[in-house]
N, C-alpha and C positions, 0 to 999 in steps of 0.2 A: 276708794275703790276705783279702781281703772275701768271706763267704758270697754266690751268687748272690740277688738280689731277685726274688721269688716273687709275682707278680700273684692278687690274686681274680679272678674273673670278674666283678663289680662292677664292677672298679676301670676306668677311662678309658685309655684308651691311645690316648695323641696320635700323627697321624699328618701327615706336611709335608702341605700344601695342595695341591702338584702332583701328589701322589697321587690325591685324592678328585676331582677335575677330570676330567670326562668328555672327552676328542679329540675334536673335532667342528667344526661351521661352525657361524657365531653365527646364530641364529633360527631354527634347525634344532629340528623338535620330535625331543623324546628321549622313553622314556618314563617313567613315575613311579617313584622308585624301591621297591622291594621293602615292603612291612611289616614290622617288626621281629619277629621269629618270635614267635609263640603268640596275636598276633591273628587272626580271624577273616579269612577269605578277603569280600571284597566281592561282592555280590550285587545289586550296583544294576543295572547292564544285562542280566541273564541273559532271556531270553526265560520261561522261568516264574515269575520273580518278576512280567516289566512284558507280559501278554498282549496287549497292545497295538501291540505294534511287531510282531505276527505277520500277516502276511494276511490279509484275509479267509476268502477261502479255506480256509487252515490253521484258521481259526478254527471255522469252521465244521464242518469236516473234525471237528476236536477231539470238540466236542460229539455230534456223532453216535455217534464210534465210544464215547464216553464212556455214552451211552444203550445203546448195544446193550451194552458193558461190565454196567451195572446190569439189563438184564433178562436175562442169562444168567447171572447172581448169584442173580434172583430165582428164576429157572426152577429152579437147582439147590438150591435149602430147598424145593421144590415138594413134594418126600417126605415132609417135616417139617409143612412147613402142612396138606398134606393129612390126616395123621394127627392133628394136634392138632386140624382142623375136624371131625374121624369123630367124635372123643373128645367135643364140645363138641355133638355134635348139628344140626349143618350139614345134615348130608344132610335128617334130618326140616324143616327151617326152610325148603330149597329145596322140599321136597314141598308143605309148607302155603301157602305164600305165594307163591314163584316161579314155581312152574308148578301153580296152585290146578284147581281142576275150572274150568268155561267160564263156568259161573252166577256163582259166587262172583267172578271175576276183571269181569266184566262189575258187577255191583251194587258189588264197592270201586271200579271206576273211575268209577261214577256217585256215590258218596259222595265222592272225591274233587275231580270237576269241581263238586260244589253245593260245597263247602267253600272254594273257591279264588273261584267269583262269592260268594259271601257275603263274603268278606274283601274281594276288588273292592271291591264292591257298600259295603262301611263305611267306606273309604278314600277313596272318592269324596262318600259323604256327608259325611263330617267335612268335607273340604277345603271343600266349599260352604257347609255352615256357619262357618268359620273364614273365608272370605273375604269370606260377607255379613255375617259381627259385626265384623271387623275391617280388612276390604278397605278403602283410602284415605286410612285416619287412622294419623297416624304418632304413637303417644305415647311415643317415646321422645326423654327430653332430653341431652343432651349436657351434662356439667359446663363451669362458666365455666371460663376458664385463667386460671391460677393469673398472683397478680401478681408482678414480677420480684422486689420487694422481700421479700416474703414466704418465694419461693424462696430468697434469697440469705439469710435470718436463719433458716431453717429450718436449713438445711444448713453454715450460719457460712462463707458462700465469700468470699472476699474481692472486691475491684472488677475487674472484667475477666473473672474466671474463667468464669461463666455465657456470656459471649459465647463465648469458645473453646470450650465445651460445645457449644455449641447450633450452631457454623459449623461444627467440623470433621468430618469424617467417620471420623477416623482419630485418635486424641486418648491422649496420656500423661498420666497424674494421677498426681499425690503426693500422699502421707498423712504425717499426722505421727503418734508415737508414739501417741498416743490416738484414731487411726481417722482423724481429721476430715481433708477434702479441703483441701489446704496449696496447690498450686498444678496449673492443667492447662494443657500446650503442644500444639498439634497436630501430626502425624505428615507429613511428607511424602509 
């Protein structure tokens, strides 16, 4: 008597054909079958991968509640910031600056508005100088283009190749072992 034959879990184990045949009417969609276990589940249609297929609406919806999400985040380090602003001297910087005595706030707001026409004021003169030195004349030149033949002994292309370069919009090239372009077909 023969020991019984003892399969790996490797091994193939063939099954008749009218087994694996799904009953059905022909053109009938089925659906895909299963993925072999320990691949990854598919994420192509899920609605948080493709935001897109959501509503507007929903969309919108989203970011909102996503906003109010982030400042009741902020709000509660508010404890946190507040005491690292004490520690850092905040309160004093509001005192000096934010809410100065009425003179002081009144004289930086006039240093301020001279400061902003002074800058106007050089912006405007430059460009009038720059456009009466150079308003009308155009001295830039444009290089000549290049001859065909030149390109072609430049780059060692062979006959034809430069033309499917230059037509197609969508172009395969080949190289040979040592870099240089061997031949280019265009892409459909």
């Amino acid at each position: 008597m023969n020991p019984p034959e003892i399969l790996s879990p490797e091994a193939e184990v063939e099954t008749p054909k009218a087994e694996i045949e799904e009953p059905g009417i022909e053109g009938e969609n089925v659906a895909a079958p299963d993925p072999p276990p320990g691949t990854p589940p598919s994420r192509e249609g899920l609605i948080i991968e493709r935001p897109d297929l959501q509503p507007p609406g929903q969309r919108v919806a989203y970011r909102v509640v996503t906003a109010i999400a982030w400042v009741v985040w902020g709000y509660l380090w508010l404890p946190l910031i507040t005491l690292l602003a004490w520690f850092l001297g905040v309160r004093r910087f509001i005192r000096e600056v934010v809410v100065p005595e009425q003179s002081f706030l009144l004289a930086t707001g006039f240093v301020y508005i001279v400061v902003i026409l002074t800058l106007a004021a050089t912006l405007v003169v430059w460009s009038r100088y720059n456009l009466a030195r150079f308003g009308g004349r155009e001295r830039r030149q444009h290089p000549p283009p290049l001859p065909r033949e030149e390109m072609e002994s430049y780059f060692e292309l062979s006959e034809g190749v430069l033309d499917t370069l230059r037509s197609g919009r969508r172009t395969v090239v080949d190289y040979d072992a040592e870099g240089r372009m061997e031949d280019a077909r265009p892409l459909p």
